[in-house]
MDTraj code that builds the backbone (N, CA, C; nanometers):
import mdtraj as md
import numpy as np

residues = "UNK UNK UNK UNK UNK UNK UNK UNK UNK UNK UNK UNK UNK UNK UNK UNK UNK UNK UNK UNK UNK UNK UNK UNK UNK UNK UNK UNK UNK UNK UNK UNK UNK UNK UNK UNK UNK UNK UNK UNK UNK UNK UNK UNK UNK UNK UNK UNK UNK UNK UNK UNK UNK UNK UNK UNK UNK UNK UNK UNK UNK UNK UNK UNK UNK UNK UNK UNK UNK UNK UNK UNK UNK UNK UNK UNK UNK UNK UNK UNK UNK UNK UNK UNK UNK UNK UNK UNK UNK UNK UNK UNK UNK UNK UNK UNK UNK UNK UNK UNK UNK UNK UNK UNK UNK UNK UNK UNK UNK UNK UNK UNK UNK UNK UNK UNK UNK UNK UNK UNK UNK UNK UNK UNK UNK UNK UNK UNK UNK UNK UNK UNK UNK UNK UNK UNK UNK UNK UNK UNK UNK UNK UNK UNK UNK UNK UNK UNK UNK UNK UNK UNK".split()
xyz = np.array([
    [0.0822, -0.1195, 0.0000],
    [0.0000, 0.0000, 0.0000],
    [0.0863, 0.1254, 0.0000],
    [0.2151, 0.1412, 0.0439],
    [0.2968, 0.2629, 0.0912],
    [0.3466, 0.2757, -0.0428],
    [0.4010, 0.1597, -0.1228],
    [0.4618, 0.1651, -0.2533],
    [0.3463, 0.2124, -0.3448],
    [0.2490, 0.1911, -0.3185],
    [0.0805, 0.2300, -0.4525],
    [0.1110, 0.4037, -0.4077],
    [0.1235, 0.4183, -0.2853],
    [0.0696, 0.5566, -0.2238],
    [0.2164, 0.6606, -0.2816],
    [0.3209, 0.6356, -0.2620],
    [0.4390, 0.6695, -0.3469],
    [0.4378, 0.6732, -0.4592],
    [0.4022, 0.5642, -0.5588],
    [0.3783, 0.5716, -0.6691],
    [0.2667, 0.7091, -0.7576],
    [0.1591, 0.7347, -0.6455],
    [0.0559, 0.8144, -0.6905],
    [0.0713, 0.9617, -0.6880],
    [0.1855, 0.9466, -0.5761],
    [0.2498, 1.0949, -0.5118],
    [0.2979, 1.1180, -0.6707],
    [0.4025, 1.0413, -0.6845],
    [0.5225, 1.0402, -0.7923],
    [0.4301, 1.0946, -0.8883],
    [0.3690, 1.0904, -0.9754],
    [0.2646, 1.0786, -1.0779],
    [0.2062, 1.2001, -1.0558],
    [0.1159, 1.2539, -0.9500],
    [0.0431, 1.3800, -0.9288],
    [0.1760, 1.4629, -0.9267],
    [0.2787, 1.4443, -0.8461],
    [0.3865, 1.5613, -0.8470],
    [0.4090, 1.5749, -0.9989],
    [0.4883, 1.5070, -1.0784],
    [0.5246, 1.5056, -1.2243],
    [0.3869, 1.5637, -1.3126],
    [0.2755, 1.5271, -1.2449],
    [0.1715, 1.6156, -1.3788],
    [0.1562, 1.7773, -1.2938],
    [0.1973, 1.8129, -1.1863],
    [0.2303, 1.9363, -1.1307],
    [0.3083, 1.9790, -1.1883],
    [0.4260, 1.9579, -1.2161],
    [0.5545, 2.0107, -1.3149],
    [0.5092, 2.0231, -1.4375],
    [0.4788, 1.9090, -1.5031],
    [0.3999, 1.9681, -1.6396],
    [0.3493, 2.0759, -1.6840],
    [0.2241, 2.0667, -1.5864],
    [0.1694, 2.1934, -1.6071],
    [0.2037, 2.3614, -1.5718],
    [0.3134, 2.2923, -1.4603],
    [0.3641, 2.4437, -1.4227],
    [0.4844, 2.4901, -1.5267],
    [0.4879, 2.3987, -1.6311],
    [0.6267, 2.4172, -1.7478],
    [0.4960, 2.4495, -1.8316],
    [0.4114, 2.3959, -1.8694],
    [0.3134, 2.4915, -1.9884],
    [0.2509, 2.6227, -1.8881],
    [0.2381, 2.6110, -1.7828],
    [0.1965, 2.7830, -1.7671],
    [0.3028, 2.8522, -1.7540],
    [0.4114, 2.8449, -1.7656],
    [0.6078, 2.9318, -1.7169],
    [0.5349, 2.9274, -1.9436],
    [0.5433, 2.8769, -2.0206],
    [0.5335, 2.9156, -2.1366],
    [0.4220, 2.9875, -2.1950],
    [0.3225, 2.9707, -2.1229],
    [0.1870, 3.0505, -2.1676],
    [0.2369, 3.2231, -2.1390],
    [0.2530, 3.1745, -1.9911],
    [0.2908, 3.3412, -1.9461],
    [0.3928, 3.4052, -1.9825],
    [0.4828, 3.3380, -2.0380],
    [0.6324, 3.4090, -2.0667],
    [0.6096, 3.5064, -2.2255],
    [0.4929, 3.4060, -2.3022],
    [0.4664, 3.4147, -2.4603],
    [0.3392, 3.5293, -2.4321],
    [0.2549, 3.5706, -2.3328],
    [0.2015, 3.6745, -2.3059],
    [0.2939, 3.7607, -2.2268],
    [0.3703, 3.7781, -2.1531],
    [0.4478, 3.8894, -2.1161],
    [0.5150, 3.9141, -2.2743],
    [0.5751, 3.8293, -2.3636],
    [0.6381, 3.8741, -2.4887],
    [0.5323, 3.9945, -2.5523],
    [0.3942, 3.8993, -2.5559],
    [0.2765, 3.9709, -2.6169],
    [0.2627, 4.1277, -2.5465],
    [0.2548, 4.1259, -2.4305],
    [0.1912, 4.2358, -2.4030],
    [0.3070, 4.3566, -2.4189],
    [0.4369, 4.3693, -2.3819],
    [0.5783, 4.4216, -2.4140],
    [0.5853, 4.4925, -2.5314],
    [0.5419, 4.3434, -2.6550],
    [0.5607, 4.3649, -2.7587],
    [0.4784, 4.4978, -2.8410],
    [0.3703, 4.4756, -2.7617],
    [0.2425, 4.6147, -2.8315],
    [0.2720, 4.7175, -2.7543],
    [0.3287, 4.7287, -2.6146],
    [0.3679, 4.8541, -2.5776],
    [0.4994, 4.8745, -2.6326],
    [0.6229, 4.8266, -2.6792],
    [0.7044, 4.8781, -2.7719],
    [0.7098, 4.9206, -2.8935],
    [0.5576, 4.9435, -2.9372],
    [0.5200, 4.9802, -3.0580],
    [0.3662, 5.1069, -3.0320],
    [0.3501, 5.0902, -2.9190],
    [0.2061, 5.1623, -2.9028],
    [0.2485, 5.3172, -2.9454],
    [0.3369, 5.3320, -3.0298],
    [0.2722, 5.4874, -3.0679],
    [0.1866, 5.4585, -3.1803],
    [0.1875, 5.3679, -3.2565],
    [0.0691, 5.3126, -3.3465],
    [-0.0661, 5.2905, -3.2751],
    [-0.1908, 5.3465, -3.2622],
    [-0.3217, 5.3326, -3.2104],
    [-0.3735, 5.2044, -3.2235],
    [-0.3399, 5.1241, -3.3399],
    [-0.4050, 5.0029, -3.3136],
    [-0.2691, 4.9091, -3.2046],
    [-0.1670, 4.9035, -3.1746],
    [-0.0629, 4.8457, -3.0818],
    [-0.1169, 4.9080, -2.9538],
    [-0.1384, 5.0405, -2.9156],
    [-0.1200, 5.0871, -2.8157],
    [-0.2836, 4.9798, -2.7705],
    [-0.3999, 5.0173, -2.8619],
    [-0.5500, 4.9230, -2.7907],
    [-0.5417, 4.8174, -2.7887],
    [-0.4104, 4.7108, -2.8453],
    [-0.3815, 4.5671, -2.8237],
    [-0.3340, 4.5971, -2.6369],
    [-0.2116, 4.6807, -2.6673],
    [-0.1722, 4.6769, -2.5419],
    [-0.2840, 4.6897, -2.4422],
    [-0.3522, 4.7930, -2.4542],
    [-0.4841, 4.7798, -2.3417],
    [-0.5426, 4.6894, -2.3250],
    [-0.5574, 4.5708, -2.3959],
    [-0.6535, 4.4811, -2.3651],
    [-0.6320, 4.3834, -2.2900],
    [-0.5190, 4.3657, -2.2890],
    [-0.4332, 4.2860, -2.2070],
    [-0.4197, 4.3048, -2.0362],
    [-0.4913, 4.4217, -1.9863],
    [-0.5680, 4.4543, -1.8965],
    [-0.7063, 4.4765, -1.8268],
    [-0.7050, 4.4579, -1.6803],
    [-0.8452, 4.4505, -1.6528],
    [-0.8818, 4.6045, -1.6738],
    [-1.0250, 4.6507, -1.6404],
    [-1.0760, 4.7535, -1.6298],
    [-1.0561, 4.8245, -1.5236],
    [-1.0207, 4.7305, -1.3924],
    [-1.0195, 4.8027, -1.2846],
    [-0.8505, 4.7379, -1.2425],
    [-0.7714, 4.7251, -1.3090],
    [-0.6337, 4.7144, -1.2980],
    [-0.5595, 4.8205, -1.1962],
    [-0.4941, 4.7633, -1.0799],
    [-0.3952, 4.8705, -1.0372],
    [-0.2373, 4.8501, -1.0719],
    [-0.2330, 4.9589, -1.0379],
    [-0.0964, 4.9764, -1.1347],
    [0.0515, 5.0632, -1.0102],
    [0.1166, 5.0187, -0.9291],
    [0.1915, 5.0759, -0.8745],
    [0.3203, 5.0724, -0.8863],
    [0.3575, 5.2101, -0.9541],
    [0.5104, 5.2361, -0.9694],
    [0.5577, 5.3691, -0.8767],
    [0.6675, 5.2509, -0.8490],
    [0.7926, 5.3476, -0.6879],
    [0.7989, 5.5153, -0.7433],
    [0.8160, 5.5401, -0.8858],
    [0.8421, 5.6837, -0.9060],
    [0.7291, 5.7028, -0.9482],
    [0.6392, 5.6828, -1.0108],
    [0.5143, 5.7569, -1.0589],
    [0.3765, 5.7807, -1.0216],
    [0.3851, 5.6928, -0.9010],
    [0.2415, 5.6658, -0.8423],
    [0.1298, 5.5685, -0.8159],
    [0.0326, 5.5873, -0.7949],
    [-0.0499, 5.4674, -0.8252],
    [-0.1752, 5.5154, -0.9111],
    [-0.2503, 5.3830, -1.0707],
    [-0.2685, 5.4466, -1.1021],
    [-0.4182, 5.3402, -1.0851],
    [-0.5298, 5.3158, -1.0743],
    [-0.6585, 5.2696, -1.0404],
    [-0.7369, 5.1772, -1.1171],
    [-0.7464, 5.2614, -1.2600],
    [-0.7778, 5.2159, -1.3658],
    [-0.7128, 5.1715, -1.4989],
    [-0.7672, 5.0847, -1.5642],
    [-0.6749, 5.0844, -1.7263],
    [-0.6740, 5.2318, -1.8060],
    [-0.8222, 5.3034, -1.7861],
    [-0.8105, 5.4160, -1.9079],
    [-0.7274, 5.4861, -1.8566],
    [-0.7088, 5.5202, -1.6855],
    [-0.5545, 5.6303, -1.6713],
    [-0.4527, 5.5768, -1.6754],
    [-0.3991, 5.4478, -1.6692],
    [-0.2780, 5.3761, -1.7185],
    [-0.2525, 5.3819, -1.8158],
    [-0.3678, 5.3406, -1.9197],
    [-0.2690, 5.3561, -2.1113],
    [-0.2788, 5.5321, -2.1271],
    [-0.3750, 5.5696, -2.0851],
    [-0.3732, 5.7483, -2.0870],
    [-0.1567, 5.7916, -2.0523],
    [-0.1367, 5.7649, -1.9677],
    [-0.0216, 5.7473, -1.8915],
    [0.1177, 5.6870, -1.9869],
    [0.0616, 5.5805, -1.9808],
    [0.1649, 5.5249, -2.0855],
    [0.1610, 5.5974, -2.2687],
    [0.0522, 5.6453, -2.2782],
    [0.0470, 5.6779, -2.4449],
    [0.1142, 5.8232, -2.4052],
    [0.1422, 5.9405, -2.3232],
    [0.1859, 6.0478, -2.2960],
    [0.3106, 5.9973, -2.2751],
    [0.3538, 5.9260, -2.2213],
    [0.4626, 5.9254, -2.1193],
    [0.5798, 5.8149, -2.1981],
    [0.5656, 5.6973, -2.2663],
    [0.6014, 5.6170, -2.2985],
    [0.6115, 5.5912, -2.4607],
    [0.4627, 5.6165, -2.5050],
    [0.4671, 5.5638, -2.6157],
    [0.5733, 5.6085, -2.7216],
    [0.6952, 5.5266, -2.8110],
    [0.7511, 5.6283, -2.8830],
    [0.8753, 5.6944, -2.8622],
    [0.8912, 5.6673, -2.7257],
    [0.9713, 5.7357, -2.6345],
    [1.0704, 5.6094, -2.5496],
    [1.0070, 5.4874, -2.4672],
    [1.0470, 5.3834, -2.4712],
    [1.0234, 5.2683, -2.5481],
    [1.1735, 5.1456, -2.4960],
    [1.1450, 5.0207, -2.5313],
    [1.1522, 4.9571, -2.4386],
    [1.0754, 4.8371, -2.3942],
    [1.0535, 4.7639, -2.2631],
    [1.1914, 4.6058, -2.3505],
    [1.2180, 4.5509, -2.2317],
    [1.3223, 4.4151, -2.2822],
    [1.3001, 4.3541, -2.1498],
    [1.3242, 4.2541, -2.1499],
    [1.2955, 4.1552, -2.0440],
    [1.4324, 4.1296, -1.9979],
    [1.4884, 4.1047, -1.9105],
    [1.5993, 4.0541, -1.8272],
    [1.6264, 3.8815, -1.8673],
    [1.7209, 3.8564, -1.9463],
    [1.7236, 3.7343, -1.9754],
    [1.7391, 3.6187, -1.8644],
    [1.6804, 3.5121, -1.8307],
    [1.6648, 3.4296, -1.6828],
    [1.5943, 3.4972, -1.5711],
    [1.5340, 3.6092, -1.5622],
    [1.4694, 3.6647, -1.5181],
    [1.3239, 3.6599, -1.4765],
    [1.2778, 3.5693, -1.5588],
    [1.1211, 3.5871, -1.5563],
    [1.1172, 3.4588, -1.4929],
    [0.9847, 3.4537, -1.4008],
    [0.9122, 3.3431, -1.2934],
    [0.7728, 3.3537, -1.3226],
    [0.7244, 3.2564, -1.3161],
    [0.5674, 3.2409, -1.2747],
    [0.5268, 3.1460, -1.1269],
    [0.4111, 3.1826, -1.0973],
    [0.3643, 3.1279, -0.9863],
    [0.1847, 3.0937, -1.0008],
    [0.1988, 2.9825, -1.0226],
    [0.0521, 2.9597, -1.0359],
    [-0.0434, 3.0136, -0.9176],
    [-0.1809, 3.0634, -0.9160],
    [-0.2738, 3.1398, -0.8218],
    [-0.3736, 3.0479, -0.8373],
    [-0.3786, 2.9342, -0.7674],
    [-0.5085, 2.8049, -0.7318],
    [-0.6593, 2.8860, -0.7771],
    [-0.7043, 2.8058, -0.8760],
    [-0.8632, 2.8887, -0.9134],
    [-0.8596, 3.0351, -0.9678],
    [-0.7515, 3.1170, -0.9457],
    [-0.7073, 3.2262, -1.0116],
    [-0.6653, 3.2491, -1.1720],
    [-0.5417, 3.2362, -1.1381],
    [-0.4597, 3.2395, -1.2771],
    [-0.2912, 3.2625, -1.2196],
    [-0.2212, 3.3398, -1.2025],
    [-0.0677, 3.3151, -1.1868],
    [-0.0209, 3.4659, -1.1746],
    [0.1085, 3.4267, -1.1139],
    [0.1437, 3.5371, -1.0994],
    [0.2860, 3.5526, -1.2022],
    [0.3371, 3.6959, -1.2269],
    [0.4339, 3.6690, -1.2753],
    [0.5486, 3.7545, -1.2197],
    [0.6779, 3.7427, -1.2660],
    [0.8037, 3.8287, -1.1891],
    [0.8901, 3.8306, -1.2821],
    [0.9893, 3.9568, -1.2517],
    [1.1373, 3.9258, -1.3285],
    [1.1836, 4.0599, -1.3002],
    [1.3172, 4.1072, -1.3928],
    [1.3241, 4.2376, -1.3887],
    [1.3276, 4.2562, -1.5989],
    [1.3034, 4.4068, -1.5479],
    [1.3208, 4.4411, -1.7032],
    [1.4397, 4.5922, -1.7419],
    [1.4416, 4.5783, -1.8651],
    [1.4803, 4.7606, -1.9007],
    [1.4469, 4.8280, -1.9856],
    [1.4491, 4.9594, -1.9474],
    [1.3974, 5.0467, -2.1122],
    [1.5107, 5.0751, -2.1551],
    [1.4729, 5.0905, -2.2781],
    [1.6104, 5.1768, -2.3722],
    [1.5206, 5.3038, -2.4019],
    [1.5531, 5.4306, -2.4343],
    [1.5534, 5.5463, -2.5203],
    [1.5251, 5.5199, -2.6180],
    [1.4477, 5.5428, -2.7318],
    [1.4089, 5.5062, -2.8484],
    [1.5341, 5.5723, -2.9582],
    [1.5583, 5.7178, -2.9163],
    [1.6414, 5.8091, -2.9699],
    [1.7532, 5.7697, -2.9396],
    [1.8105, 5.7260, -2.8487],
    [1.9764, 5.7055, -2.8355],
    [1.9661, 5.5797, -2.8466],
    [1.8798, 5.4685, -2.7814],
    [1.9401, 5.3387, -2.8003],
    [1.9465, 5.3028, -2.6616],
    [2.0054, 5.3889, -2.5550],
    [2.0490, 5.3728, -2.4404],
    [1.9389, 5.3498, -2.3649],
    [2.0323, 5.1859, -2.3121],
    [1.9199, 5.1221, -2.2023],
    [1.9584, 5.1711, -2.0720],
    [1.9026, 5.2366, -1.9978],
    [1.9596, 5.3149, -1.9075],
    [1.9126, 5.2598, -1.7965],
    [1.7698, 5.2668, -1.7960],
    [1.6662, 5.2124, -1.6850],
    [1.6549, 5.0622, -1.6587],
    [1.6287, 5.0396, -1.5069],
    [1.6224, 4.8974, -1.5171],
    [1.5366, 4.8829, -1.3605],
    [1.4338, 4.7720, -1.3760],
    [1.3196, 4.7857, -1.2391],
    [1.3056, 4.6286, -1.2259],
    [1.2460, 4.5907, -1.1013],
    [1.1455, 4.4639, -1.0943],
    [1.0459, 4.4645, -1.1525],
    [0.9739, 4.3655, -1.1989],
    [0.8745, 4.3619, -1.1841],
    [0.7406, 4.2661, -1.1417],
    [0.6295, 4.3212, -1.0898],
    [0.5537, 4.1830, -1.0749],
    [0.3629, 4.2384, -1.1385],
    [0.3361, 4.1171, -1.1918],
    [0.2114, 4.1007, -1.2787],
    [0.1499, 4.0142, -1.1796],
    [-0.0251, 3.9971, -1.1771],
    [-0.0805, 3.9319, -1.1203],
    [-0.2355, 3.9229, -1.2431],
    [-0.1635, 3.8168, -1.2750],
    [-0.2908, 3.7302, -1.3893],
    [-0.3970, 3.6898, -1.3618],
    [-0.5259, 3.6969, -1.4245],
    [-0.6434, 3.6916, -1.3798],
    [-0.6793, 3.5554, -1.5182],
    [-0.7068, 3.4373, -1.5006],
    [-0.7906, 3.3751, -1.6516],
    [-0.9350, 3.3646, -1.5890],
    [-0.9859, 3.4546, -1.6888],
    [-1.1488, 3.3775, -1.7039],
    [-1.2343, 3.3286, -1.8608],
    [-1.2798, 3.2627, -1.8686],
    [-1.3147, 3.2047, -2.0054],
    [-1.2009, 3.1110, -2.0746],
    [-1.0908, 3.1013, -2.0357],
    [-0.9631, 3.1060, -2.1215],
    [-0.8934, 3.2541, -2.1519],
    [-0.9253, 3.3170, -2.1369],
    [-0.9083, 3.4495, -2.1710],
    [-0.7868, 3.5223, -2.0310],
    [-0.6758, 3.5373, -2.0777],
    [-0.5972, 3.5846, -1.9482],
    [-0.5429, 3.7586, -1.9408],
    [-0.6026, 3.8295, -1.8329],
    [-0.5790, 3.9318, -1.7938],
    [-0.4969, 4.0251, -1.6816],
    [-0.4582, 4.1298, -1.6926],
    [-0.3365, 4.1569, -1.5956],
    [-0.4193, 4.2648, -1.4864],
    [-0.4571, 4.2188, -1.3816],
    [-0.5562, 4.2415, -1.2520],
    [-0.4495, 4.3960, -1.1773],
    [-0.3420, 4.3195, -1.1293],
    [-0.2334, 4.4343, -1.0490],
    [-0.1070, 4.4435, -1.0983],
    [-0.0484, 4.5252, -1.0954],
    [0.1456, 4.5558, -1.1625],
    [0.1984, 4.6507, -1.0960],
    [0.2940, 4.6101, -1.0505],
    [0.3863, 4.6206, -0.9586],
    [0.5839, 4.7085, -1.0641],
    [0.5628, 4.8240, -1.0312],
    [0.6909, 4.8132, -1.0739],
    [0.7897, 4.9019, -1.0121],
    [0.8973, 4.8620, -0.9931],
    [0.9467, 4.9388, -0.8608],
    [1.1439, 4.8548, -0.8911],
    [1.1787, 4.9609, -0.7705],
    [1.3355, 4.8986, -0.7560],
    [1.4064, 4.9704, -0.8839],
    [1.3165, 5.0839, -0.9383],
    [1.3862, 5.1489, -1.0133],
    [1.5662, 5.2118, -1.0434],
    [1.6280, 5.1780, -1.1150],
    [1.7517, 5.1962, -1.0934],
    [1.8568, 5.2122, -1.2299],
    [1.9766, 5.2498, -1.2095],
    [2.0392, 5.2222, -1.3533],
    [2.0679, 5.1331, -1.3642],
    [2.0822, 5.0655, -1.5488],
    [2.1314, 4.9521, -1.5651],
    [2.2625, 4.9621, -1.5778],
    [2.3244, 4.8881, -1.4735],
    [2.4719, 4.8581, -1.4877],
    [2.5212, 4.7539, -1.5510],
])
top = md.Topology()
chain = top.add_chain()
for i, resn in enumerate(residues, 1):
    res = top.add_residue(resn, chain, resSeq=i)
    for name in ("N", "CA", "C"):
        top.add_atom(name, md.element.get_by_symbol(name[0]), res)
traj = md.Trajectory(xyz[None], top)
């Protein structure tokens, strides 16, 4: 019976890993996604991809800029402030996920901007996402960005 009961462990743990290696790829290929339309959102149709990829009532807290409540004053925010102006890059080995039981997952890493005009990646922060799936459909609930600093 101890060897059946080991055996079953073995089996439920290994389809735990599985799945936590297809959600580390779901989420990594939507953080690409969502990056990808804000490194392009001075185009109107990139910048409303990028929005969608958020909830409606999304919070948004960054160490230098504030906190911001909603999605429409976040992309408001980002289309003034960002669009055109930065490029977001991901920190290579950097990125984590954490599955959220009945939720959806969380995510982490650090990132940097570059200057669009010089090139120069100057900036460099943590960050953390907190994923919402409903329908199949996966959305970014809270964001976290902070630890602002130069990239050395």
């Amino acid at each position: 019976m101890k060897k059946i009961y080991l055996v079953l462990l073995t089996l439920v743990s290994m389809s735990s890993v599985a799945d936590d290696g297809g959600l580390a790829d779901q989420m990594k290929a939507l953080d690409t996604a969502v990056f990808d339309s804000f490194n392009h959102c001075e185009n109107p149709e990139e910048l409303q991809k990028h929005a969608s990829y958020f909830a409606t009532d999304v919070e948004f807290y960054h160490d230098n800029g504030g906190v911001t409540w909603d999605r429409d004053t976040m992309i408001a925010n980002t289309k003034n402030n960002a669009c055109g102006h930065y490029t977001r890059k991901l920190v290579e080995g950097s990125f984590n996920v954490h599955p959220i039981k009945d939720f959806g997952a969380i995510t982490e890493g650090e990132h940097i901007f570059c200057h669009n005009k010089t090139n120069q990646c100057e900036g460099k922060a943590d960050f953390v996402m907190v994923w919402r799936k409903v329908d199949d459909k996966w959305q970014i609930t809270r964001v976290l960005s902070y630890g602002h600093r130069e990239n050395k």
